[in-house]
C-alpha positions as CSV (number, residue, x, y, z in Angstrom):
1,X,0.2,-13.6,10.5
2,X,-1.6,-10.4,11.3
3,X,-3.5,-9.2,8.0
4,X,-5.2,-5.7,7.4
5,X,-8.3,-4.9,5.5
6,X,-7.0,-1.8,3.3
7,X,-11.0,0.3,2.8
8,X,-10.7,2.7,-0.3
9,X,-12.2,5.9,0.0
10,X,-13.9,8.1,-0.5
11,X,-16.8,7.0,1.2
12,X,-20.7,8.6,0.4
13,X,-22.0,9.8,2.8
14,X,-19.3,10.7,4.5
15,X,-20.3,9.8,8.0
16,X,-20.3,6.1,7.4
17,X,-16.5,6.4,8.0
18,X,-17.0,7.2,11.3
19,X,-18.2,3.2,11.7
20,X,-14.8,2.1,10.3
21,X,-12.4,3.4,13.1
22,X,-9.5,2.0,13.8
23,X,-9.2,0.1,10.5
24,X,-6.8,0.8,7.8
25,X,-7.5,3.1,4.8
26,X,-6.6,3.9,0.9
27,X,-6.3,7.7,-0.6
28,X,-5.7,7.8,-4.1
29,X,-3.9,10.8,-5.6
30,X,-6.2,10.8,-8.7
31,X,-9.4,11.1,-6.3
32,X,-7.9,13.7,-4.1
33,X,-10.2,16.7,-5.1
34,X,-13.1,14.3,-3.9
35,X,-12.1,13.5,-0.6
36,X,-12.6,16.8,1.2
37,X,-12.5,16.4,4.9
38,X,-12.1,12.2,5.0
39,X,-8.6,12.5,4.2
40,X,-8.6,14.1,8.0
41,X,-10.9,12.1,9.0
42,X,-9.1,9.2,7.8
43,X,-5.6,9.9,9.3
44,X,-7.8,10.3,12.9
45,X,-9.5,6.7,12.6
46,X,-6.7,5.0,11.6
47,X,-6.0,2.3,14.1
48,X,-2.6,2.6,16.0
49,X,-1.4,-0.4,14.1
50,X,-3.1,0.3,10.8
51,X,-2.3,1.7,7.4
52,X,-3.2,4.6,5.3
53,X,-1.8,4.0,2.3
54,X,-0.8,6.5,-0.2
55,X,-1.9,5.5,-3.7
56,X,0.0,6.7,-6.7
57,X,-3.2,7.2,-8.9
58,X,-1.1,5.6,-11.5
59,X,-3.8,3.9,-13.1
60,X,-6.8,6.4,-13.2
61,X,-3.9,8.7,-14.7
62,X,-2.8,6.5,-17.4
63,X,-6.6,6.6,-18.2
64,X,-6.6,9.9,-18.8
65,X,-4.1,9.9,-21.2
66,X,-0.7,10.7,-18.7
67,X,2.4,9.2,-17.9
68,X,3.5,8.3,-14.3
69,X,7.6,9.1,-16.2
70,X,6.6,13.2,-16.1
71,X,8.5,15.0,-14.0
72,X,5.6,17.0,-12.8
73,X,3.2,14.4,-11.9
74,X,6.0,12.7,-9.9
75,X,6.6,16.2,-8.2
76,X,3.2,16.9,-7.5
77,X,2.1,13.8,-5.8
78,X,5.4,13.4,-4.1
79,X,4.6,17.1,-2.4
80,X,1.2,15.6,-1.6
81,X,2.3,12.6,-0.3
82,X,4.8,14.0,1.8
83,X,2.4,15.8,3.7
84,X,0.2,13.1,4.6
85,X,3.4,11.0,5.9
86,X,4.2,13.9,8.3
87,X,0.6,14.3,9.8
88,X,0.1,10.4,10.0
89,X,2.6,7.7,11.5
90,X,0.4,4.8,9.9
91,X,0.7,6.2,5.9
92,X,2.8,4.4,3.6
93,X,3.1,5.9,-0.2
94,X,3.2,4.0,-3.5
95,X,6.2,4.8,-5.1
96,X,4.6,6.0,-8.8
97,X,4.8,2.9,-11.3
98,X,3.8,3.2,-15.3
99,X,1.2,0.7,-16.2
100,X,1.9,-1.7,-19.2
101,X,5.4,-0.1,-18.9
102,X,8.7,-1.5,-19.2
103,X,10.6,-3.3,-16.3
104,X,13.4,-1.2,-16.7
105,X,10.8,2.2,-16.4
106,X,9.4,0.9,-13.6
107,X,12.8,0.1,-11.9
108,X,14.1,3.7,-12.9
109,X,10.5,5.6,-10.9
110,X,12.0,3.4,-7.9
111,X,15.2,4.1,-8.2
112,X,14.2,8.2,-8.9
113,X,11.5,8.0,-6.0
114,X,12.7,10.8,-3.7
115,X,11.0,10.4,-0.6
116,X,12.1,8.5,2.5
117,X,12.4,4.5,1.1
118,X,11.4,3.2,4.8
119,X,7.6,4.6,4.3
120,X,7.5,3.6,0.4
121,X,5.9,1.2,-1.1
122,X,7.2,-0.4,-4.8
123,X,5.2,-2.0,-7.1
124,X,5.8,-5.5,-8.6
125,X,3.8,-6.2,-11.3
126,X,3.2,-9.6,-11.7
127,X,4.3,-10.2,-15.6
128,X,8.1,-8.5,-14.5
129,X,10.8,-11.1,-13.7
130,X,11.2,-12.7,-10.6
131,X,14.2,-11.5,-9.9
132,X,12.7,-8.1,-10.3
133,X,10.8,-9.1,-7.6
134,X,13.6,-10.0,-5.3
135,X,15.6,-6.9,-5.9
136,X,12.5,-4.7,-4.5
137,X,13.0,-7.0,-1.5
138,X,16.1,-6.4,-0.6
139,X,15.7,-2.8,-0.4
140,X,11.9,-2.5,0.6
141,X,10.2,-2.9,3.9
142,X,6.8,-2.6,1.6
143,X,6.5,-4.4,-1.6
144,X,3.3,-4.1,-3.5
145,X,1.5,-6.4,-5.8
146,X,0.1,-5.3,-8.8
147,X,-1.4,-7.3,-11.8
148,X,-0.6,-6.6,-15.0
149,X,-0.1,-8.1,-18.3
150,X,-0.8,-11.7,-18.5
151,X,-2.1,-11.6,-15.4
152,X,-4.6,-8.2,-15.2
153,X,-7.5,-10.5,-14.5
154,X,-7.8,-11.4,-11.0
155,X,-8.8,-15.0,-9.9
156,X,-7.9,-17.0,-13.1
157,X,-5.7,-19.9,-12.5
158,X,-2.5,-18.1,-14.0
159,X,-2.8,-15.7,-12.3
160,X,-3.1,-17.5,-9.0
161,X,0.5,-19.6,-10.5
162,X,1.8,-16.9,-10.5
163,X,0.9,-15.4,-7.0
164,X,1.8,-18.8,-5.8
165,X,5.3,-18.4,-7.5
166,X,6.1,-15.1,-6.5
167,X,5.4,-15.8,-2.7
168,X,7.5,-19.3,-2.6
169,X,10.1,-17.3,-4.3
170,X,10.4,-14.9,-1.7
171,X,10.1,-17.5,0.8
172,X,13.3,-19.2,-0.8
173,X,14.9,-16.3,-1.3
174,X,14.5,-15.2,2.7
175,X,15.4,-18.9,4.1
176,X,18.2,-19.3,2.3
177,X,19.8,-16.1,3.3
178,X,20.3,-17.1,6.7
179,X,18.7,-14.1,8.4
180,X,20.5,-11.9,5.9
181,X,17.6,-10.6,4.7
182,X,14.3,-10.0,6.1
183,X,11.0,-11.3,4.2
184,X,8.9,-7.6,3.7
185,X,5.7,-7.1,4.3
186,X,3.4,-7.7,1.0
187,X,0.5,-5.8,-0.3
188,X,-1.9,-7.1,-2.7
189,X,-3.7,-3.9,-4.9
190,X,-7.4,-4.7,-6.0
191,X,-7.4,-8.1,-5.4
192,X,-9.0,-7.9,-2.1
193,X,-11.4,-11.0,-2.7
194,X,-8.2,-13.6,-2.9
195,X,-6.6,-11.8,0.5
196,X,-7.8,-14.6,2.4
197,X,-5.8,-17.1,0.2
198,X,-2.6,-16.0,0.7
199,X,0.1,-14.5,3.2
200,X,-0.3,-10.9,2.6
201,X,0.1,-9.0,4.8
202,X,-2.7,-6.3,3.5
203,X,-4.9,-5.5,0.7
204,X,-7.1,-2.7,0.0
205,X,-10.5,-2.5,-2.4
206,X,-12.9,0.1,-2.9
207,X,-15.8,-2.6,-2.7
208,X,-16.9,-1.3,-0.2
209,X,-16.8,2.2,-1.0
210,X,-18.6,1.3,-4.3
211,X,-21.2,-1.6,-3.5
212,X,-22.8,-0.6,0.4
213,X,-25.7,1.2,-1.2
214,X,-26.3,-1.7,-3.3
215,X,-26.4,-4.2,-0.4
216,X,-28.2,-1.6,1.8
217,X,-31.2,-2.3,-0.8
218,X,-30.3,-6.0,0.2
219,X,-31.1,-5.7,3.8
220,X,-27.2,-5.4,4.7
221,X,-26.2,-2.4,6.7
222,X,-22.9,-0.5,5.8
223,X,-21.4,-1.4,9.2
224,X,-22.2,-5.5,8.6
225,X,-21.1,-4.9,4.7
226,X,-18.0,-3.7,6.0
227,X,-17.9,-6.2,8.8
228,X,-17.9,-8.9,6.7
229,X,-15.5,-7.9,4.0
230,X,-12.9,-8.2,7.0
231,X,-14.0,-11.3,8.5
232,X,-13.7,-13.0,5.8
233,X,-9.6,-11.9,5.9
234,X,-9.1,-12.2,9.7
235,X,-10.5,-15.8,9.6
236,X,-7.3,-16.7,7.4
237,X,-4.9,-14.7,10.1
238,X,-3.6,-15.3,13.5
239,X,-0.7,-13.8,15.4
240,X,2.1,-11.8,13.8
241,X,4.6,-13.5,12.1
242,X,8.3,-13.6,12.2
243,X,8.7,-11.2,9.5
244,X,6.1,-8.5,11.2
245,X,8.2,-8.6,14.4
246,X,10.8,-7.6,12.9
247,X,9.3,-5.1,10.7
248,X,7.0,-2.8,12.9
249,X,4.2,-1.3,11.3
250,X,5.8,2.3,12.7
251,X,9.4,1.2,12.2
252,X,9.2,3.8,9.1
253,X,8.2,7.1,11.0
254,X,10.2,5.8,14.1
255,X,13.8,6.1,11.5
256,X,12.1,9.2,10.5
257,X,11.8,10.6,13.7
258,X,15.3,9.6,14.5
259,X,17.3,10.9,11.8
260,X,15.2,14.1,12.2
261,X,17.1,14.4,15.2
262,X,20.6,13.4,14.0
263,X,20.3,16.4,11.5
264,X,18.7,18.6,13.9
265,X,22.1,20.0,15.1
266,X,23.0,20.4,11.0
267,X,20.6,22.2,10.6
268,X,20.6,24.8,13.6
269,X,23.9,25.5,12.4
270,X,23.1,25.7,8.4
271,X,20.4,28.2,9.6
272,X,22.9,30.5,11.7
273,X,25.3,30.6,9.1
């Protein structure tokens, strides 16, 4: 299966993202003020077939003391968001989840979530139910991993049970529909360092972002830091799989694009009434 290596940014300086063109890339919400001009120069280097995903923040905002359930947070990224999805095919957005919140929150922010569902991405945490897990499947193209509870501490051997669990069950769950249902593409959040263990589809860090100065001092350039951060994934991938063929990376702006111009007519005549 075709995997992407998911680079957080910002990046400082801000020419080294110039080296990472046509790779895939992560804005956060809560780092917005700091990204100045790479958000553009993101959504230009993105590769044709890459991502530039749309983080929530969620987790630098429950930090600070907020709550992903206000009204006006969800607004004001949603507005944010929405702008970024209509300059760049390759964005996806994280639907806003609540950390150490409730399954049923969680499952309401989805539910809420008002922007297109076909360029959304919802959050599994790993401590909610399986079955949580397979709902978001049947109505998600994107379905992101996020670990939480019992399982916040990336690497340990629950937590890679219960990674192990979660894929088999949605294995199980897409075989024995019978082409019903379409397996959707998984993303892992943080855990960028186990990517090359398992069939996800993508995974983002901001190692990169954080650590090239340090290994810089170590004789590695940013460009062979970067280099090998990927490798490292792509030697665990191959050719796209089933699942990836049927759901195109641009198959989400594509049915935007579409029903843009099934409404089109609507609303001509909405205006010149």
């Amino acid at each position: 299966m075709n995997k992407l290596t998911v680079y957080g940014l910002p990046l400082n300086p801000t020419s080294l993202l110039e080296h990472l063109e046509g790779g895939s890339f992560c804005v956060s919400y809560a780092t917005r003020q700091r990204l100045g001009k790479q958000l553009d120069q993101a959504i230009r280097l993105v590769g044709d077939q890459g991502m530039l995903m749309i983080d929530n923040g969620a987790f630098s905002h429950h930090k600070a003391g907020g709550s992903s359930m206000d009204d006006d947070y969800i607004e004001a990224f949603a507005t944010w968001a929405q702008g970024i999805l209509d300059r760049c095919p390759q964005a996806i957005v994280v639907i806003p989840d609540v950390i150490g919140g409730t399954e049923a929150e969680n499952a309401q922010l989805i539910l809420e979530w008002p922007l297109e569902r076909a360029r959304s991405m919802a959050v599994w945490h790993l401590d909610e139910s399986i079955d949580s897990l397979l709902h978001r499947c049947v109505d998600h193209e994107w379905i992101a991993f996020g670990s939480s509870g019992q399982y916040w501490q990336i690497g340990t051997e629950a937590w890679h049970a219960r990674v192990r669990e979660a894929l088999a069950a949605i294995d199980a769950w897409a075989a024995e529909s019978d082409g019903a249902y379409v397996r959707p593409r998984i993303h892992m959040m943080r855990a960028q360092s186990q990517a090359h263990l398992y069939a996800f589809d993508s995974s983002d860090s901001c190692n990169v972002a954080i650590n090239h100065s340090r290994q810089l001092r170590l004789g590695e350039t940013f460009p062979a830091f970067a280099g090998r951060v990927d490798a490292k994934i792509q030697a665990s991938a191959g050719p796209a799989s089933e699942h990836q063929r049927k759901r195109p990376m641009l198959s989400g702006w594509e049915f935007e694009q579409a029903m843009a111009q099934l409404l089109e007519p609507e609303l001509e005549l909405r205006e010149a009434a």
